[in-house]
C-alpha positions as a printed NumPy array, in Angstrom:
array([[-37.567, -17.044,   7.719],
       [-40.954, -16.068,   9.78 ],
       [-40.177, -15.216,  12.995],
       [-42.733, -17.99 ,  13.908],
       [-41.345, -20.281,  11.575],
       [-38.114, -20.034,  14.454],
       [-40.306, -20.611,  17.552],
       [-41.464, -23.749,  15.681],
       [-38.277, -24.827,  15.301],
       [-37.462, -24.172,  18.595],
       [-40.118, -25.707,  20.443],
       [-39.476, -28.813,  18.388],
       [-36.621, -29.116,  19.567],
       [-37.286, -28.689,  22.975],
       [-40.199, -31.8  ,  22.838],
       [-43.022, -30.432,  20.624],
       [-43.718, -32.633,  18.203],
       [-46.805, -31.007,  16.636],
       [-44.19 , -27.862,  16.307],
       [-42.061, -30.253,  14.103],
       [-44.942, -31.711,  12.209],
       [-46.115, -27.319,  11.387],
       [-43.098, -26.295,  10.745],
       [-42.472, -29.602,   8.251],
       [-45.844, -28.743,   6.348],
       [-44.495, -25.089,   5.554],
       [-42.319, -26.383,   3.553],
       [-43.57 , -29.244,   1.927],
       [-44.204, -27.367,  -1.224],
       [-40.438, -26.101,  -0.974],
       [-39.352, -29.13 ,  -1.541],
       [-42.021, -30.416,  -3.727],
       [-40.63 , -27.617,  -6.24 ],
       [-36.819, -28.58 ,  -5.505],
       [-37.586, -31.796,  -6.874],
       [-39.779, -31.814,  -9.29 ],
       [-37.726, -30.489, -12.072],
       [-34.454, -32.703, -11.306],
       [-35.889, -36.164, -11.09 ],
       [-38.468, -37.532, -13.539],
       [-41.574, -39.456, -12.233],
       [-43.045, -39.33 ,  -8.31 ],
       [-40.648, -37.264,  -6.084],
       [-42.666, -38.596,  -2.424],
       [-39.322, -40.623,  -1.587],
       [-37.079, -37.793,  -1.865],
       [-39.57 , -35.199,   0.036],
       [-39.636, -37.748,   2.843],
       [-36.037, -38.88 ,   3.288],
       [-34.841, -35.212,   3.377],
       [-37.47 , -34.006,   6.212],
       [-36.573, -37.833,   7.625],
       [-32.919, -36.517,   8.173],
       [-33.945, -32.983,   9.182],
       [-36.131, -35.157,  12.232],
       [-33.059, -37.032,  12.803],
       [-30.566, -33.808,  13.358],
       [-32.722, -31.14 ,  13.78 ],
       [-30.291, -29.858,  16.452],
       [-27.953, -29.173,  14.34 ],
       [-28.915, -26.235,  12.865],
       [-27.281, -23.953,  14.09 ],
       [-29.079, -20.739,  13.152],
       [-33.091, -21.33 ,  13.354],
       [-33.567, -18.338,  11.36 ],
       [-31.751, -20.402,   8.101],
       [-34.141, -23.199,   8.495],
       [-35.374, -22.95 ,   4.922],
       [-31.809, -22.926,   3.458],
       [-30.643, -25.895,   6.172],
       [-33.447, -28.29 ,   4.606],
       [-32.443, -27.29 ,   1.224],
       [-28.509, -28.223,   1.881],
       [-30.469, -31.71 ,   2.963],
       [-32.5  , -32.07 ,  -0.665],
       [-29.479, -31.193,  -2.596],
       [-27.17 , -34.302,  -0.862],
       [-30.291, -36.189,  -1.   ],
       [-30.66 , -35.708,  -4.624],
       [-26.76 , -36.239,  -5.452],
       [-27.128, -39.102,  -3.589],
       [-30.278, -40.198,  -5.662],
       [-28.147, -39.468,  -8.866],
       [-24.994, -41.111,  -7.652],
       [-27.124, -44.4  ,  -6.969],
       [-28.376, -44.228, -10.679],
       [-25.687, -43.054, -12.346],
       [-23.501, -45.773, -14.769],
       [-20.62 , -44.946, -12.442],
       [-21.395, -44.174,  -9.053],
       [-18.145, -43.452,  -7.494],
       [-17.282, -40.878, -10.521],
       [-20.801, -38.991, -10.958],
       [-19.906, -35.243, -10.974],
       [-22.375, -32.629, -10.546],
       [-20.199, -30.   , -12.115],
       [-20.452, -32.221, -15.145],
       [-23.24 , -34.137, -15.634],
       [-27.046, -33.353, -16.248],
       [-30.109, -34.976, -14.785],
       [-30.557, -35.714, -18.785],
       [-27.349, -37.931, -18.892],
       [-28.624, -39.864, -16.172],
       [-32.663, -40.191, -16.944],
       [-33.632, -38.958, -20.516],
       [-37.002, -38.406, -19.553],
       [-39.37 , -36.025, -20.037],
       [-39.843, -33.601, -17.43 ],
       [-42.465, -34.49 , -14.888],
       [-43.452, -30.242, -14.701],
       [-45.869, -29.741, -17.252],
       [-45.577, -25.434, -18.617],
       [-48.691, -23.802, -19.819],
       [-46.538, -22.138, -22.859],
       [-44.156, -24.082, -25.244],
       [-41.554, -21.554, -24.622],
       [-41.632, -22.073, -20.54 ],
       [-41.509, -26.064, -21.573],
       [-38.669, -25.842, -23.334],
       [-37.304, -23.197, -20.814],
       [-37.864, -26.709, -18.12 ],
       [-36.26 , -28.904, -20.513],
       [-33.148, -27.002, -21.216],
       [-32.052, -26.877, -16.994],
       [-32.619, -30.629, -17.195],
       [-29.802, -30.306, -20.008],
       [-27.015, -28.   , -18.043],
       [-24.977, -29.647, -15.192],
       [-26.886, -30.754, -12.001],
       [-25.37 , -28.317,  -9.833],
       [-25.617, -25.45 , -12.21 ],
       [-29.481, -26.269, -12.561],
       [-29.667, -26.712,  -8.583],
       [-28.055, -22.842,  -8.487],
       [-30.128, -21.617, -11.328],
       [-33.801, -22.584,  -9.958],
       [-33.496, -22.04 ,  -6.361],
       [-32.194, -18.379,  -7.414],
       [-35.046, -17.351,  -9.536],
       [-37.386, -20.331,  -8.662],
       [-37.298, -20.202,  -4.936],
       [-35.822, -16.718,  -4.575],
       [-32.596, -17.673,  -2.254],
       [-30.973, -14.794,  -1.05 ],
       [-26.799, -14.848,  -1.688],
       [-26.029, -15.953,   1.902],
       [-28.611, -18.713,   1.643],
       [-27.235, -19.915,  -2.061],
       [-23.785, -20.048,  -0.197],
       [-24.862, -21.936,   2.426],
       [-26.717, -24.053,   0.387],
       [-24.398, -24.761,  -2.113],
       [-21.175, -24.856,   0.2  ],
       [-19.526, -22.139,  -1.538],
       [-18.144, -18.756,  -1.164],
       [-19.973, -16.092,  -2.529],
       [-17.256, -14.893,  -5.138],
       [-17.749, -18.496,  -6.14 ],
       [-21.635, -18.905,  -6.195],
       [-21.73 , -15.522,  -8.401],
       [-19.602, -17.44 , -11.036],
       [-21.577, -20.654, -10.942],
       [-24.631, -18.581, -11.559],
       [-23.   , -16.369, -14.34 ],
       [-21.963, -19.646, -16.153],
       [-25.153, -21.204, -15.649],
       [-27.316, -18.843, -17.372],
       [-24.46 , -19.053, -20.232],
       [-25.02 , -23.124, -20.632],
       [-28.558, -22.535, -20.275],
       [-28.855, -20.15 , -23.154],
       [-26.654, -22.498, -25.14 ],
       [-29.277, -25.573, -24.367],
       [-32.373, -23.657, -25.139],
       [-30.984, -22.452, -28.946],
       [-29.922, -26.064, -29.705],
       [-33.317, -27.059, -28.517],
       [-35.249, -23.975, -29.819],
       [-37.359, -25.593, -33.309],
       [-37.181, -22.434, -35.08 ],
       [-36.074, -18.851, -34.82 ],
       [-39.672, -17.068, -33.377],
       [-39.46 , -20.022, -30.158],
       [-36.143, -19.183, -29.713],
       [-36.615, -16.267, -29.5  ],
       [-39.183, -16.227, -27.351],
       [-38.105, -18.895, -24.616],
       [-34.967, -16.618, -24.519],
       [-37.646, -13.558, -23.548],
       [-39.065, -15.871, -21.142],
       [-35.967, -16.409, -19.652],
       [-34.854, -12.586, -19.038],
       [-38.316, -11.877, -17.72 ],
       [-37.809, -14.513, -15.18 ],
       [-34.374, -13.36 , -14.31 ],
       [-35.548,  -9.586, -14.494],
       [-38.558, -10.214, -11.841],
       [-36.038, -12.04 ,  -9.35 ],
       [-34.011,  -9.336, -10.376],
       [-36.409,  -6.111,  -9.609],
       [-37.336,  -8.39 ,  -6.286],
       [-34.062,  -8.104,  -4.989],
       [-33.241,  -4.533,  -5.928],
       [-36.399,  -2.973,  -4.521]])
């Protein structure tokens, strides 16, 4: 996190509300992305109750340096909460289980300039919500491992393996989607170029 991105934080905090309302804009887009790919149709509501709650306990973060992955832990039980509420059986929807497509069969609202990277979109919306949560904000928003824990409320050991069997469901989603052999085999390129530039970004 910017080290001015903290000093925002922190002057909100301590009264500045114009701090708040910079700091909020940052990361507007963050959560625009977050969203947009695990909810079909306008995601405004869900941007604005998750920064509604970060206004509400914005002293409880504890470290101002992890504001990004704070707000993030906020989307995610705003978004389970958004799936429980739809789901045929609230008190027994499982994110370890079920897919934004069991819930909403839509389309995607994210619209891919190639048919491979469209199909690539589809597929997540196809593998468990919280496997698709772990998935994108790894190579989509480039969370670091402390962050993913933090986010995700799990130990590392734990988040490795979540990620591991996530790109194992995914693959499995994008060859029963794939319409022939040469888009299969291409989304599946797409897919290990995406994972090998998150991949080069973290080893360099």
């Amino acid at each position: 996190m910017p080290t001015e991105d903290v000093a925002l934080l922190l002057a909100w905090r301590a009264g500045d509300r114009d701090a708040g309302g910079d700091l909020i804009e940052r990361y507007a887009e963050t959560l625009l992305q977050f969203f947009r790919n695990k909810v079909s149709g306008p995601v405004d509501d869900l941007v604005q109750q998750t920064f509604l709650t970060c206004v509400e306990h914005r002293d409880d973060v504890r470290d101002p340096s992890r504001f990004r992955a704070y707000l993030l832990t906020v989307a995610r039980r705003v978004l389970l909460e958004h799936y429980r509420v739809r789901s045929r059986d609230r008190h027994h929807f499982d994110p370890l289980t079920t897919s934004v497509w069991d819930v909403d069969a839509s389309p995607s609202s994210i619209a891919a300039d190639r048919q491979e990277r469209q199909l690539l979109v589809e597929a997540l919306r196809r593998i468990p919500l919280d496997f698709q949560v772990a998935l994108e904000l790894y190579y989509w928003q480039d969370l670091s491992g402390p962050e993913l824990c933090e986010v995700l409320a799990l130990p590392e050991g734990t988040v490795r393996s979540r990620l591991r069997r996530g790109r194992e469901l995914l693959r499995s989603q994008i060859e029963a989607l794939a319409a022939d052999n040469a888009l299969l085999d291409a989304t599946l390129g797409e897919f290990e170029r995406w994972a090998d530039a998150v991949r080069d970004a973290v080893e360099h």
